[in-house]
C-alpha positions as CSV (number, residue, x, y, z in Angstrom):
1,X,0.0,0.0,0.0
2,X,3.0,2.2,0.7
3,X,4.0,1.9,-2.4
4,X,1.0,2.5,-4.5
5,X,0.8,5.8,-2.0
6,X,4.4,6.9,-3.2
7,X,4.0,6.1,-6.5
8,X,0.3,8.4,-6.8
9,X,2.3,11.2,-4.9
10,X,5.3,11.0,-7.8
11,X,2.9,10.6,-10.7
12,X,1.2,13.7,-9.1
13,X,4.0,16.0,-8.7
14,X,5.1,15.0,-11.9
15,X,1.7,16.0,-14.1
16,X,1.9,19.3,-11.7
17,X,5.0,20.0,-13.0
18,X,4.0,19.5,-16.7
19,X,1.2,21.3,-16.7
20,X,2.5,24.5,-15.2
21,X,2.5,27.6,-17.4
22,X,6.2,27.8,-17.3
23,X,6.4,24.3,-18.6
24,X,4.7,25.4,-21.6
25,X,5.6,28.7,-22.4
26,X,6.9,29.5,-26.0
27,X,8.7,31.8,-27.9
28,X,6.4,33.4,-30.5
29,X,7.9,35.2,-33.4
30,X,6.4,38.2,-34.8
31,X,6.8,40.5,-37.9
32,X,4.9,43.7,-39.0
33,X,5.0,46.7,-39.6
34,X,4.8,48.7,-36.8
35,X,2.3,51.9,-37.8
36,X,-0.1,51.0,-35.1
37,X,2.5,50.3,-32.7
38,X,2.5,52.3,-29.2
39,X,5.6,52.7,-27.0
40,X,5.6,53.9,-24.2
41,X,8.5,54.5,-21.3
42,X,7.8,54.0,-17.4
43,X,10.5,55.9,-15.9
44,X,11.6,53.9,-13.0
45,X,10.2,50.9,-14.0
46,X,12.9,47.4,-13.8
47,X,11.7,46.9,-17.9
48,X,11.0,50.4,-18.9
49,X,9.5,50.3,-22.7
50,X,6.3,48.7,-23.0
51,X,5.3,47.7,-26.8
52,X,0.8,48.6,-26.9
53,X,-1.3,48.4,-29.6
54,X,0.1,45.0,-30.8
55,X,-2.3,43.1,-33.0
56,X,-0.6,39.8,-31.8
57,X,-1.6,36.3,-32.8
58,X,-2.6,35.2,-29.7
59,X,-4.2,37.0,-26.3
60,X,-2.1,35.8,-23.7
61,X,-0.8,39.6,-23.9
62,X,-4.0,40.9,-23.6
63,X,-4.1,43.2,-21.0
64,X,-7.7,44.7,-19.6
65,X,-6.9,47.6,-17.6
66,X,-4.9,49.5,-20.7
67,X,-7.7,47.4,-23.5
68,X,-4.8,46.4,-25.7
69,X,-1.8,43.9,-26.3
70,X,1.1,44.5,-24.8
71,X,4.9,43.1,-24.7
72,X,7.6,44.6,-22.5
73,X,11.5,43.5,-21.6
74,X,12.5,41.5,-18.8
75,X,14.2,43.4,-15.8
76,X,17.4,42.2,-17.1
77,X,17.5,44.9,-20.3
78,X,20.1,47.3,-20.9
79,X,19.5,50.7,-21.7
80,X,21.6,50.7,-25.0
81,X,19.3,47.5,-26.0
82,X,16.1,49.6,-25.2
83,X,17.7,52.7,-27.1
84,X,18.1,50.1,-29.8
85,X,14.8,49.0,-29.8
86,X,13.0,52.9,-29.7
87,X,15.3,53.4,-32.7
88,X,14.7,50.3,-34.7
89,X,10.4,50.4,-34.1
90,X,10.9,54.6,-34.7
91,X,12.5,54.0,-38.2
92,X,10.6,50.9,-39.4
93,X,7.8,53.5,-38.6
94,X,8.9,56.7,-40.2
95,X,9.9,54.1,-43.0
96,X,7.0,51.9,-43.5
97,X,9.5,48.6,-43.1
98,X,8.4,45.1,-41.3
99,X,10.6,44.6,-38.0
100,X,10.2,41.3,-36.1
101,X,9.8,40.7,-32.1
102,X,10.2,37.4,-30.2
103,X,9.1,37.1,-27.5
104,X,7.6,34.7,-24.5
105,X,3.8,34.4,-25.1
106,X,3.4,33.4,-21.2
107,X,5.3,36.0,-19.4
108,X,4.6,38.6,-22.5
109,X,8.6,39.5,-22.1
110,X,10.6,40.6,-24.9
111,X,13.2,38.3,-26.3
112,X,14.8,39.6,-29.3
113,X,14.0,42.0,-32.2
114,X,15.4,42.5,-35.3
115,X,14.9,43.7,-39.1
116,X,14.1,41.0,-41.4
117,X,16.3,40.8,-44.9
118,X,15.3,43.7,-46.8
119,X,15.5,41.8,-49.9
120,X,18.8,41.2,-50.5
């Protein structure tokens, strides 16, 4: 009986851990361009830029209180990589160019960005 009562508790810990939301978090990539796009700076705040207005494919990102998508940078960003970013979303607007985003479609973090091959 012990041993059915060991091996329920195992099996048990080991679906929990599974099915957590970290287990199952992916990276979604996306490209577009970025007319629609609102950034916006919280001074003081560990991330900073916050990416709204984000017609993503998914609404994990969905957030009620502002109405809209949003994606913003783990605690860990650098200010030369959010400077980056302002500039890169800034041009691909003034331009009318696709830039891409990854970024963690559980936590709604920021992983990378970058400007896809401009045909070349």
């Amino acid at each position: 009986m012990r041993r059915i009562n060991r091996f329920l508790a195992i099996a048990g810990m080991s679906l929990l851990t599974l099915t957590s939301s970290s287990a199952w978090a992916t990276q979604v990539n996306y490209e577009a361009v970025p007319t629609t796009w609102l950034l916006q700076d919280y001074i003081g705040s560990p991330a900073g830029v916050v990416l709204w207005r984000m017609p993503l494919p998914n609404n994990n990102c969905y957030n009620s209180g502002v109405g809209t998508t949003g994606l913003s940078f783990p605690s860990t960003v650098t200010d030369q990589e959010a400077n980056r970013f302002w500039s890169l979303v800034l041009t691909a607007k003034a331009a009318n160019i696709v830039i891409g985003v990854w970024y963690d479609n559980s936590t709604c973090l920021i992983s990378s960005f970058y400007i896809p091959n401009l045909g070349g």
